[in-house]
C-alpha positions in Angstrom: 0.4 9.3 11.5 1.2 7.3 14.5 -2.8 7.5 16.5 -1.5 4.5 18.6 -1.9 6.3 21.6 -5.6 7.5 21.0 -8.5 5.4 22.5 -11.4 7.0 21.3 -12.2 6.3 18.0 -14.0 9.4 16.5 -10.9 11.3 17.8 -8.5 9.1 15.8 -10.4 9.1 12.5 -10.1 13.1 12.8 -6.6 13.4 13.2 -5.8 10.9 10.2 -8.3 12.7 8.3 -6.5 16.0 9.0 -2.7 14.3 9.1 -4.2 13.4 5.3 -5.5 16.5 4.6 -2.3 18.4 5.0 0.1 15.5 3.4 1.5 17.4 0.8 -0.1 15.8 -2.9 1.3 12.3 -4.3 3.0 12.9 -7.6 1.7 10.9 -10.0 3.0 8.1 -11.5 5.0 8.3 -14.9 3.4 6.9 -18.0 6.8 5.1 -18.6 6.2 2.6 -15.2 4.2 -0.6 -15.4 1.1 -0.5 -12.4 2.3 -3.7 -10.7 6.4 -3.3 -11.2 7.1 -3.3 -7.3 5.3 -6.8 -6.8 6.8 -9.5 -6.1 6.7 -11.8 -9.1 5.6 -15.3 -8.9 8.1 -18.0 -9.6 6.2 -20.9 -11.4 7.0 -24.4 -11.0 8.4 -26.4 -14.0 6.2 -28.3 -16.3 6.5 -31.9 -16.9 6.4 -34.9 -14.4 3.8 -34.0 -11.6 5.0 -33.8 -7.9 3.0 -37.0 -5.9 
């Protein structure tokens, strides 16, 4: 929903409440997928002799 446009605030929270309203419902998501497997993961830096 693209409100960019809209300068009055109470306007643009009711058109995002009804774009939201009227979205069609999120599917849910499968047992099967971890929560967090879109992150980006965290490289770690190698153990050993400390950086100075």
């Amino acid at each position: 929903m693209n409100t960019k446009n809209v300068t009055d605030k109470l306007e643009r929270k009711t058109l995002k409440r009804k774009a939201r309203a009227e979205a069609p419902a999120r599917k849910k998501r499968a047992s099967d997928v971890a929560r967090g497997s879109q992150k980006k993961k965290v490289q770690h830096m190698s153990k050993g002799q400390r950086k100075r």
